[in-house]
C-alpha positions as protocol buffer text, in pm:
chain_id: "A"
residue {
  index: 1
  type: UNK
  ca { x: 1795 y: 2833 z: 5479 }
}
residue {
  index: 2
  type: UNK
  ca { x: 1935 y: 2499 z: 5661 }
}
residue {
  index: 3
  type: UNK
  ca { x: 1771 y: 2144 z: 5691 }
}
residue {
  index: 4
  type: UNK
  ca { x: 1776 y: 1972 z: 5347 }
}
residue {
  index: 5
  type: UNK
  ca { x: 1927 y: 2104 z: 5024 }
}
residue {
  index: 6
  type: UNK
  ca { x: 1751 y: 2346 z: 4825 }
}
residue {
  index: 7
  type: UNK
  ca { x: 1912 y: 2368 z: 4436 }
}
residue {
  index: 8
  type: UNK
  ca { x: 1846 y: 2626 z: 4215 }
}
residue {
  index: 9
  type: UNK
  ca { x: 1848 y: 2560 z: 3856 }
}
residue {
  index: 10
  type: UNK
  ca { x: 1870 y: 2787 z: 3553 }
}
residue {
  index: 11
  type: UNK
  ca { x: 1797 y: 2600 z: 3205 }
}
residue {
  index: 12
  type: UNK
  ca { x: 1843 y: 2706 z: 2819 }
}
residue {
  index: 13
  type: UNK
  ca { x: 1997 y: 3038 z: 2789 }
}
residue {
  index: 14
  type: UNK
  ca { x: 2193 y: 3278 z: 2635 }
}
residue {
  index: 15
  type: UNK
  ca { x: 2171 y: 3624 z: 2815 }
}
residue {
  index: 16
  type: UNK
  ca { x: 2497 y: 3752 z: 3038 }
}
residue {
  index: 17
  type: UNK
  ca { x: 2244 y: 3977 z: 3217 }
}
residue {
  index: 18
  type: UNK
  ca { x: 2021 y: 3665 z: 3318 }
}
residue {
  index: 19
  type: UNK
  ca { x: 2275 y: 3455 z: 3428 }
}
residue {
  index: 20
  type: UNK
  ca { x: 2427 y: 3727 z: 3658 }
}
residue {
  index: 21
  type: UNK
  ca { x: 2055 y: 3849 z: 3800 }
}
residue {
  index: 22
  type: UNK
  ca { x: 1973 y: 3491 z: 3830 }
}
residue {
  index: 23
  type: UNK
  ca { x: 2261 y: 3436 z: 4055 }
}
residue {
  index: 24
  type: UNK
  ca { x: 2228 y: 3746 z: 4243 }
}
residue {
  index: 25
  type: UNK
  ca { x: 1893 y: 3687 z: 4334 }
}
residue {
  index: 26
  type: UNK
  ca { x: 1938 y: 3308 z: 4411 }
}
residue {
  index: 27
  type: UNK
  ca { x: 2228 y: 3450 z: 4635 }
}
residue {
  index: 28
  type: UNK
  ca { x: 2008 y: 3763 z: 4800 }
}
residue {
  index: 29
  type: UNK
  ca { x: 1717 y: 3526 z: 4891 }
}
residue {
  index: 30
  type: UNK
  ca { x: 1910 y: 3239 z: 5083 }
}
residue {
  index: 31
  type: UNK
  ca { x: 2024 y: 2976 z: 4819 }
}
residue {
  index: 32
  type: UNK
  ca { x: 2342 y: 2865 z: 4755 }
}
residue {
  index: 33
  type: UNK
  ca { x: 2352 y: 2547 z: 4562 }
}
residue {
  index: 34
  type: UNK
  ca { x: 2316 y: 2740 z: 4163 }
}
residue {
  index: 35
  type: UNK
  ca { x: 2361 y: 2530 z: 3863 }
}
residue {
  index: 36
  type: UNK
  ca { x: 2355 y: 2651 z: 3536 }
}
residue {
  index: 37
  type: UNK
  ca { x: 2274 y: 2417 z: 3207 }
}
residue {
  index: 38
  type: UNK
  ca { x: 2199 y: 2427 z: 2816 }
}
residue {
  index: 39
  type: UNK
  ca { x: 2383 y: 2742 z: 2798 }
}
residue {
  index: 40
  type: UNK
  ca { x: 2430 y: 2903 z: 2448 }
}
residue {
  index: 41
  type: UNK
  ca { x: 2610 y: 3203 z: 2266 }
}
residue {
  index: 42
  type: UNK
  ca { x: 2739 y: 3464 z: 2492 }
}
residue {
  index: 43
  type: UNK
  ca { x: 2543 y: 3305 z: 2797 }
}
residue {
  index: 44
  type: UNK
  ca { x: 2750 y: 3026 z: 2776 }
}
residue {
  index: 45
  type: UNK
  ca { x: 3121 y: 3208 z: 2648 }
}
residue {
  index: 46
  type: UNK
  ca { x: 3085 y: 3537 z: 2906 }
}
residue {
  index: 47
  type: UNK
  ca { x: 2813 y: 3469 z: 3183 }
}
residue {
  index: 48
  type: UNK
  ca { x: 2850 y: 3148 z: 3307 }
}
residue {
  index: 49
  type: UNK
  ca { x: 3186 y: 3283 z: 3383 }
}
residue {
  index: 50
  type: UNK
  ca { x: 3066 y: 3630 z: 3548 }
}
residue {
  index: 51
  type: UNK
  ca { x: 2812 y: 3423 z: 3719 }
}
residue {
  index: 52
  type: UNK
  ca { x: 3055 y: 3162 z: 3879 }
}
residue {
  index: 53
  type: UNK
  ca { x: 3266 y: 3489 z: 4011 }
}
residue {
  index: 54
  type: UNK
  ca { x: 2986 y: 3639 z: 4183 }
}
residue {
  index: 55
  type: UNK
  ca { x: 2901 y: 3258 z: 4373 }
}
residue {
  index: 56
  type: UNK
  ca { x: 3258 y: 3204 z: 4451 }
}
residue {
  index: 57
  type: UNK
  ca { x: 3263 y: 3561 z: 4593 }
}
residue {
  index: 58
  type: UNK
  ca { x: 2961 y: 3479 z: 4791 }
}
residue {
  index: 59
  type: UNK
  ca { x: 3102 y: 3140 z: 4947 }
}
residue {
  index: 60
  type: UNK
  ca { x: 2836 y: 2949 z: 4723 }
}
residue {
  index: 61
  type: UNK
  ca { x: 2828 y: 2644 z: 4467 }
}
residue {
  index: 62
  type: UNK
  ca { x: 2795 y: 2722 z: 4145 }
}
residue {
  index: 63
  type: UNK
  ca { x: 2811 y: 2414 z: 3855 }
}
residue {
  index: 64
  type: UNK
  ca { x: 2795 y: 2420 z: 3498 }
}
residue {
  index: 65
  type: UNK
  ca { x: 2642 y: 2117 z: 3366 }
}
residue {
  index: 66
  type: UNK
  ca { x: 2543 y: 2006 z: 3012 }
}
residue {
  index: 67
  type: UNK
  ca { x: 2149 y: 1932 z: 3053 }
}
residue {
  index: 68
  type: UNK
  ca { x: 1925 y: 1903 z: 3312 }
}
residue {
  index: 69
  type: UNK
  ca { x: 1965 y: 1521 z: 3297 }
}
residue {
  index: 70
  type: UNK
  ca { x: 2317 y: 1532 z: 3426 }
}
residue {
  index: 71
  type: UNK
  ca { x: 2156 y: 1746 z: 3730 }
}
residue {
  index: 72
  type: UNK
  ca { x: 1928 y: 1502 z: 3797 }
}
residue {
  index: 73
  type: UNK
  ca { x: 2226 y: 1178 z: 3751 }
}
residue {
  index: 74
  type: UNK
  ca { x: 2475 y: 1382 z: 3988 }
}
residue {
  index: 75
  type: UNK
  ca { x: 2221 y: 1476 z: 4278 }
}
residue {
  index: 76
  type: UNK
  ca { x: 1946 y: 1241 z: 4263 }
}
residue {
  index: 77
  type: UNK
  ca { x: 1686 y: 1535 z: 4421 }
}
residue {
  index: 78
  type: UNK
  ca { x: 1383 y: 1395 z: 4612 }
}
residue {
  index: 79
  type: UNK
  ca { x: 1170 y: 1610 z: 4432 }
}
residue {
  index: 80
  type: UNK
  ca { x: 1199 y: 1818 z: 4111 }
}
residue {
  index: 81
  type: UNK
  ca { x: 970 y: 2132 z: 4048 }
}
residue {
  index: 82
  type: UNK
  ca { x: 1026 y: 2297 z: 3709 }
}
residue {
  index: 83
  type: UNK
  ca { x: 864 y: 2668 z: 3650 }
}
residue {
  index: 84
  type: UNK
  ca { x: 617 y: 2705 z: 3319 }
}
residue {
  index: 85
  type: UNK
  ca { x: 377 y: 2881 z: 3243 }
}
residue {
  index: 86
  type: UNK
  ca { x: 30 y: 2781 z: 3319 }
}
residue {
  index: 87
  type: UNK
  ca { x: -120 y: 2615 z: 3004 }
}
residue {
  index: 88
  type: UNK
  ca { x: 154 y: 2387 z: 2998 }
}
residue {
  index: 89
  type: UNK
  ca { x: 116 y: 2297 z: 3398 }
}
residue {
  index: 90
  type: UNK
  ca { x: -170 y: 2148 z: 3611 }
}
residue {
  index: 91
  type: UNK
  ca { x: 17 y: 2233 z: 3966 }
}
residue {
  index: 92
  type: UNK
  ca { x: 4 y: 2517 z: 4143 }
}
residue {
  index: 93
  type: UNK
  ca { x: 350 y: 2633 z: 4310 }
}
residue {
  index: 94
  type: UNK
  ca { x: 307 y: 2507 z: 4670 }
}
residue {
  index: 95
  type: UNK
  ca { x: 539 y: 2706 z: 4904 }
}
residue {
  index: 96
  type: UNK
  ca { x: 403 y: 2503 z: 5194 }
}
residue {
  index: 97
  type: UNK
  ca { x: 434 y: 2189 z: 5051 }
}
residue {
  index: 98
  type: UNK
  ca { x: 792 y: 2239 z: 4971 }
}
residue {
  index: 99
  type: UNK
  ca { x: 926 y: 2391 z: 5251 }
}
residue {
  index: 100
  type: UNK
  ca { x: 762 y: 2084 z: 5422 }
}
residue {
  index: 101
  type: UNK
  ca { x: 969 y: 1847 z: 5224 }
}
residue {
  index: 102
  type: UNK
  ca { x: 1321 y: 2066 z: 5248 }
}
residue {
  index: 103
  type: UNK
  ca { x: 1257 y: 2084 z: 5648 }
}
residue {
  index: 104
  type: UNK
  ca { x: 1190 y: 1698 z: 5634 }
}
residue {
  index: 105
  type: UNK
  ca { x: 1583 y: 1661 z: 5489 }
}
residue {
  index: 106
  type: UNK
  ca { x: 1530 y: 1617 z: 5122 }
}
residue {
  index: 107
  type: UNK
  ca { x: 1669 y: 1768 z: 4861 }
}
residue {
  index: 108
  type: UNK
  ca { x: 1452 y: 2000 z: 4666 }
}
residue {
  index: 109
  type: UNK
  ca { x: 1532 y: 2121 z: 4267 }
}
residue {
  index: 110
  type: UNK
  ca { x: 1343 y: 2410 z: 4152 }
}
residue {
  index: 111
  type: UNK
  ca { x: 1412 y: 2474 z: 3756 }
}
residue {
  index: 112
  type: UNK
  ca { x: 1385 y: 2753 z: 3608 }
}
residue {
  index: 113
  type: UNK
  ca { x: 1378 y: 2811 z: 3220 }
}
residue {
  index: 114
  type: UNK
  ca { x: 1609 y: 3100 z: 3089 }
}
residue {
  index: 115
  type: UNK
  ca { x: 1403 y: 3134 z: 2707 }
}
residue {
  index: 116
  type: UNK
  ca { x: 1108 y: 3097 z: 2522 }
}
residue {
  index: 117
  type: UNK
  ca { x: 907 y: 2871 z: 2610 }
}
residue {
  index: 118
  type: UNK
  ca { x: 1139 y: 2768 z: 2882 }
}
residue {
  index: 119
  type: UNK
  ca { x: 1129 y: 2429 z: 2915 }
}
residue {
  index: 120
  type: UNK
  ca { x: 1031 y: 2125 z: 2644 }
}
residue {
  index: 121
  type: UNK
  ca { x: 798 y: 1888 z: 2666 }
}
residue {
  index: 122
  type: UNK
  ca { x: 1053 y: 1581 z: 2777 }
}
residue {
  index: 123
  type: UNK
  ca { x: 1260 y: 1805 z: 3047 }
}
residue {
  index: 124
  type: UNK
  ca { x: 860 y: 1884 z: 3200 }
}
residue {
  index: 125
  type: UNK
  ca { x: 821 y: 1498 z: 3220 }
}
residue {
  index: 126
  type: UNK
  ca { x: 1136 y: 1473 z: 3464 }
}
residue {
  index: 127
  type: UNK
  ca { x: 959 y: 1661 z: 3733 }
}
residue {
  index: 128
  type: UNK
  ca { x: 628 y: 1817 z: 3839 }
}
residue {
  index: 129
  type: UNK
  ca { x: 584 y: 2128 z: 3664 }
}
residue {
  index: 130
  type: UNK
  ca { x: 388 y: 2423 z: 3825 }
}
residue {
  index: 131
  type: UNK
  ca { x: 306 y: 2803 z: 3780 }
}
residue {
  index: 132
  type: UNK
  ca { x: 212 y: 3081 z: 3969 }
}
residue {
  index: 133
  type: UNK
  ca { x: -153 y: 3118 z: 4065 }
}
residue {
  index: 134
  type: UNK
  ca { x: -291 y: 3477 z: 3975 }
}
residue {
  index: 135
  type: UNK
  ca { x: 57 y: 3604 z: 3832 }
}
residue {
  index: 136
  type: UNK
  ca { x: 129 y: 3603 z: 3498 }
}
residue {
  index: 137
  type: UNK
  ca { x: 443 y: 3571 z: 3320 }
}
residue {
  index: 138
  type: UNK
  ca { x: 707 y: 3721 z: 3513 }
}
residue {
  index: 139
  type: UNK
  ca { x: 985 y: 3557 z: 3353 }
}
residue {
  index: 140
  type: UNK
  ca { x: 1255 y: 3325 z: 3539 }
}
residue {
  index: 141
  type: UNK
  ca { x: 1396 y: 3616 z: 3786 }
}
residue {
  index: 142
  type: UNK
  ca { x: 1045 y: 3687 z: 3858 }
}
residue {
  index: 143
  type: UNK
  ca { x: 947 y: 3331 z: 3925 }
}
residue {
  index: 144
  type: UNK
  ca { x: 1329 y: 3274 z: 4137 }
}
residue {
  index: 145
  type: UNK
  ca { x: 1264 y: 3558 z: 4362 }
}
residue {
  index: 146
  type: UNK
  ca { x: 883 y: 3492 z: 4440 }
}
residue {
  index: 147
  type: UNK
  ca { x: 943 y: 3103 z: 4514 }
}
residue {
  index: 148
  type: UNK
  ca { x: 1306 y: 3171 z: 4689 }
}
residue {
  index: 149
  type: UNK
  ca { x: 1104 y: 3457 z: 4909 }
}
residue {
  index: 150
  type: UNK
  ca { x: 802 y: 3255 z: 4991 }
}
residue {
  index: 151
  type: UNK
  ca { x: 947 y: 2957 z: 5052 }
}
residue {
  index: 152
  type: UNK
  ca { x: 1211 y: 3106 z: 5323 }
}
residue {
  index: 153
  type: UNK
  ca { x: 901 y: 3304 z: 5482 }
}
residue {
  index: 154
  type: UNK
  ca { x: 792 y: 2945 z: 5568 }
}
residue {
  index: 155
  type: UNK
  ca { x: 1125 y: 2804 z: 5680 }
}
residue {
  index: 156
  type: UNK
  ca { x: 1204 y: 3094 z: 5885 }
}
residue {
  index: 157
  type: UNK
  ca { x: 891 y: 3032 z: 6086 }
}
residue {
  index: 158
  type: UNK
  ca { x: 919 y: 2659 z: 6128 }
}
């Protein structure tokens, strides 16, 4: 993916798995701008770690940040999308409209959260939160991988 900056984001975990599938994925579908925040527990001790090994392998940025203020402070996006379920979003994901923006030059978080129920009530209000239309619940490596894929499908032919 080239043009703007696309950032993935992966908010308030703990699992080692997650945060090395999450990166992974991110990796396997064209990102490479990964931060990690509100880690906890073994997320925090043993796969932020793992997960920074497999970017640095890979060439890409990996940062470890404290909240997903700080993300917002350090690279002042153009637009924020952050992943929820539906009840707690309005928005459909737009592919389209995204790709739009990232092939315009901007810079483009997507925010993904790593537990139950993801992301609060004041992190939602930083951005414009969205679901999946007709899919339900297939967690954040579900969501990563379907917005990652879709998106570069439309980049690829612009």
């Amino acid at each position: 993916m080239s043009s703007g900056k696309l950032v993935v984001q992966l908010h308030n975990f703990s699992s080692v798995n997650l945060c090395r599938e999450f990166v992974k994925i991110a990796l396997g579908v064209g990102a490479r701008d990964i931060i990690f925040s509100k880690a906890v527990g073994a997320g925090a001790t043993t796969g932020v770690p793992v997960a920074q090994k497999i970017a640095h392998s890979k060439q890409a940025n990996l940062l470890y940040l404290q909240d997903l203020t700080d993300t917002i402070e350090l690279l002042a996006p153009d637009e924020i999308y952050l992943f929820i379920k539906r009840p707690f979003s309005k928005t459909v994901f737009d592919p389209d409209k995204i790709a739009k923006s990232y092939n315009e030059g901007k810079t483009i978080l997507l925010v993904f959260g790593g537990a139950e129920p993801g992301l609060t009530k004041k992190e939602l209000d930083k951005g414009i939160p969205v679901y999946f239309d007709k899919i339900n619940e297939i967690g954040c490596l579900g969501e990563i991988t379907l917005a990652l894929y879709l998106m570069r499908k439309i980049i690829e032919r612009n």
